[in-house]
N, C-alpha and C positions, 0 to 999 in steps of 0.2 A: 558712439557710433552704433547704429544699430547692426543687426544681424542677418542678414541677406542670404537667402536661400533660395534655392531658383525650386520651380516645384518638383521635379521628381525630387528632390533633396529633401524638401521640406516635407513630403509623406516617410523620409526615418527616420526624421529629426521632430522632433518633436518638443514644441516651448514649454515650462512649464506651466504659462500662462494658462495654454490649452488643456494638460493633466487636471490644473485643478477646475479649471471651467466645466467638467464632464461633472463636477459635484458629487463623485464617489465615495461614499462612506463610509462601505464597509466589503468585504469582501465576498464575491459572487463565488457561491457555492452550488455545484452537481449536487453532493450530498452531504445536508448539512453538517458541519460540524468535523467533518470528515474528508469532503474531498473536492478541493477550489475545482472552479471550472477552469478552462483551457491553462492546463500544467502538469507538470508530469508530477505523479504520486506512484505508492509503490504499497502493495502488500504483500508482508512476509511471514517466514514463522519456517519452525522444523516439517517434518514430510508427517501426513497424514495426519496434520490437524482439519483438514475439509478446506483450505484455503480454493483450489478451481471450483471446488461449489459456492462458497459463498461470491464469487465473482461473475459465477453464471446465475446465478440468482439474481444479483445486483443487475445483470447485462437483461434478464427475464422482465424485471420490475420496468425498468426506465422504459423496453419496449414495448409494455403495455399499455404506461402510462400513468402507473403507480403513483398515486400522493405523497409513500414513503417508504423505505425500506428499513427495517425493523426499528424502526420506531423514529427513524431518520426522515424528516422533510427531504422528497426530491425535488427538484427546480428542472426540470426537463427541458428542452428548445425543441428539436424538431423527435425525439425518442428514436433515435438510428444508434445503431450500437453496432461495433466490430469490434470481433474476439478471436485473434490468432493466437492457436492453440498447437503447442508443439510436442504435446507430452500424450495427449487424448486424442485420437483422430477420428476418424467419422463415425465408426462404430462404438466406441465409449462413448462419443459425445453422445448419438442418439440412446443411448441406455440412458445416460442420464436424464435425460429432455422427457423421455417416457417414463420415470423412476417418478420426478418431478411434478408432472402435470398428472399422471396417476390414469382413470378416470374421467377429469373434467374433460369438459368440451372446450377444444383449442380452438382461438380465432388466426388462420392461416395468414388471413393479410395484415394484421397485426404483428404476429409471430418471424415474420419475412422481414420484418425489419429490423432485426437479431442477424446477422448475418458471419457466419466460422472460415477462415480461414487455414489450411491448413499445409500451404506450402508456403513455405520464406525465401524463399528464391527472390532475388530483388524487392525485399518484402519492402525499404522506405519508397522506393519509388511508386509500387504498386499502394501503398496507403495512400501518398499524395494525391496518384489521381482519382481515388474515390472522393478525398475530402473537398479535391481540388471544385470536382460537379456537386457534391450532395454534402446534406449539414448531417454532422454527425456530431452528436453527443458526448459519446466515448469510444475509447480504442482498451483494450486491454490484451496484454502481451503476458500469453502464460508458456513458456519461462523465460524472464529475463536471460536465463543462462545458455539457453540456447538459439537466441539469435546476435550475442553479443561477440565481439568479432578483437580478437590480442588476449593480454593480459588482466585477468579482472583484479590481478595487486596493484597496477598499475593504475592510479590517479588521473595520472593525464589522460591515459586511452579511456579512460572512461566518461572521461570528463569530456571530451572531443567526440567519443560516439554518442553521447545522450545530448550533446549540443544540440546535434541534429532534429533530433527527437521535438527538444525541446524548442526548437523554429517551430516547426511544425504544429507543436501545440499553439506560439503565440500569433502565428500568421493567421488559423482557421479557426481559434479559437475553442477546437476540439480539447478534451481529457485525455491524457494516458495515462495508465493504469499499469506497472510493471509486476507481474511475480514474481517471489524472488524469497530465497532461502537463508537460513538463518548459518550461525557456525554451529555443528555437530557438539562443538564443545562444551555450546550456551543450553544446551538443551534445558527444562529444566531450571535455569536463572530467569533473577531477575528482567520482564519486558526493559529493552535496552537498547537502542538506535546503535550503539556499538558494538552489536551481536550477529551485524549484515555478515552476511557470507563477502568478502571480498575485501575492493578499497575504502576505503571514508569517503572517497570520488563518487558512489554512486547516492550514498545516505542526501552529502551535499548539494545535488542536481533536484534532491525533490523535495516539493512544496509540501508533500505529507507525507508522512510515513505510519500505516498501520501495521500492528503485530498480534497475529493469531497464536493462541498457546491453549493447550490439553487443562483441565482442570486436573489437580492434583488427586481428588477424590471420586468427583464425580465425572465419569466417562462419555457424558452424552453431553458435557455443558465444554464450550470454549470462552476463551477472554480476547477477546477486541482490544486491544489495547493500541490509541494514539500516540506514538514514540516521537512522531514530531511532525510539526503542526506550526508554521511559521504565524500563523492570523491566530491561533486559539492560544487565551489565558494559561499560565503553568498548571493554576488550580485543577482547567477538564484534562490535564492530561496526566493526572497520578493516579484516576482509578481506571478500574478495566470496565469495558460494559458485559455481562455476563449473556451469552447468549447460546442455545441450543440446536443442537445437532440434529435432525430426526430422523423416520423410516426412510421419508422420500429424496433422503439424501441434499436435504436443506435446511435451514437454520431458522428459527423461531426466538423472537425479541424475549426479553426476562424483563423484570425491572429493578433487579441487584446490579452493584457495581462492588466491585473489591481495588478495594487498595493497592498499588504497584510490589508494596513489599511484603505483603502476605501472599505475591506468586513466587518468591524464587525456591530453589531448589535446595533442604535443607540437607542435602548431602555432600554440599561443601564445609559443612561445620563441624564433619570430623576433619576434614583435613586438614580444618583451620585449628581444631583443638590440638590435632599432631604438630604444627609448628609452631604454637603458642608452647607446648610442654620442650620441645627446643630451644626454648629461651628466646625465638623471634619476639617483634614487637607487634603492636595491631599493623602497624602500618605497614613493616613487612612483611605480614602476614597479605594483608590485601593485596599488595602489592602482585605476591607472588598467585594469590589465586587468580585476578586476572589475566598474568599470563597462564593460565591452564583454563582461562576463556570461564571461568566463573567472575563474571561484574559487580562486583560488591564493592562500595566505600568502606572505611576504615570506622564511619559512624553506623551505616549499616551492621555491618560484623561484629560492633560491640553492642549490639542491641539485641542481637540475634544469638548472643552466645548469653546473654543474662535470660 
């Protein structure tokens, strides 16, 4: 018997006849390798690693029209970019904009199509009906933590407000972009998709997740690191991409990558020595650092104490 759908029905229902007939083969990426187009992603990391700049950067590139962002192929549509920013208001943002451009000669009708946000007052509705008239690109929400609305332990409520979000991405085919913070605890650890500030609810909801961290040594360089990336190989996602900080308070491509486990933070391995001379096992031993929000496996920490 076949399957009968009258047509408003048949625009949610979709056959798989029709999926595969679109001949998609691979996935449509904003920025390569980094950030699918219309889905919610999420960049995080501890405070004052440059995370709002590297995203006002990212939001600077697309609207002008950039081929790519640190070394990242961009795939642009129409280069409309909105950036509700809750932490920065009119006057940080413009230091920055000026910080930025320095010097050069800015193109204004260009530039206008960057467009700040900075009250959240009805903010989903008031996004709708931007996207609802005009194609936009990207949306980036800095901070996550402050337009989110219950308990951020709670799974469900996260999982039912970023639902939202996330129609919104599939309907218009727009990106979001959340910022968002790491645990105070992980500082310092291993890059770790288990290190979100909050539920495992909110990790879950996105299609990618990047993590910015401090280089250990050198002060001017951070690590990009991909924690999760449903379309990309295991392989791109164990090293970091190394990339620089500068005067103008933006970030400049390197062409090193490091390894995931040559960032963590080797000041858990006195504490792992203090409960190995306790008579713990390794596995105790791990066990108990990640409850103190150090994320290390049991093969890690034995590798890391030879």
């Amino acid at each position: 018997m076949d399957f009968n759908l009258n047509d408003e029905m048949s625009k949610l229902f979709l056959g798989a006849d029709q999926l595969k007939g679109k001949e998609i083969k691979e996935i449509d990426y904003l920025v390569d390798k980094l950030i699918p187009r219309g889905a919610l992603c999420a960049l995080v990391g501890e405070s004052d690693t440059g995370k709002s700049s590297l995203l006002r950067q990212l939001a600077v590139s697309l609207a002008y029209g950039d081929s790519d962002f640190l070394g990242f192929s961009l795939n642009d549509n129409c280069r409309n970019v909105v950036y509700i920013s809750t932490e920065d208001g009119e006057m940080s943002t413009a230091v920055w904009l000026n910080k930025y451009f320095g010097d050069d000669l800015v193109d204004n009708g260009i530039l206008s199509k960057l467009k700040f946000l900075f009250v959240t007052h009805n903010l989903l509705d008031n996004i709708k009906k931007v996207v609802h008239k005009n194609c936009v690109d990207l949306i980036i929400v800095d901070s996550y933590a402050d337009i989110f609305e219950g308990s951020m332990n709670d799974s469900n409520i996260v999982r039912s407000f970023l639902s939202k979000y996330n129609d919104l991405a599939i309907q218009y085919g727009v990106t979001i972009v959340f910022l968002h913070h790491t645990k105070k605890s992980s500082e310092g650890a291993r890059p770790n998709k288990n290190s979100i500030l909050g539920s495992q609810g909110f990790e879950a909801k996105m299609r990618s997740v990047m993590m910015l961290t401090k280089d250990k040594e050198d002060t001017t360089h951070r690590h990009l690191c991909v924690v999760k990336n449903n379309y990309l190989p295991e392989k791109d996602k164990k090293l970091s991409y190394v990339i620089k900080f500068n005067e103008n308070l933006s970030f400049e491509a390197t062409d090193k990558r490091v390894d995931f486990n040559d960032l963590d933070n080797p000041e858990y391995l006195d504490k792992a020595k203090e409960l190995l001379a306790q008579g713990k096992s390794l596995r105790d031993v791990s066990e108990s650092l990640n409850e103190l929000g150090y994320v290390v496996s049991k093969s890690t920490l034995q590798r890391r104490l030879k």
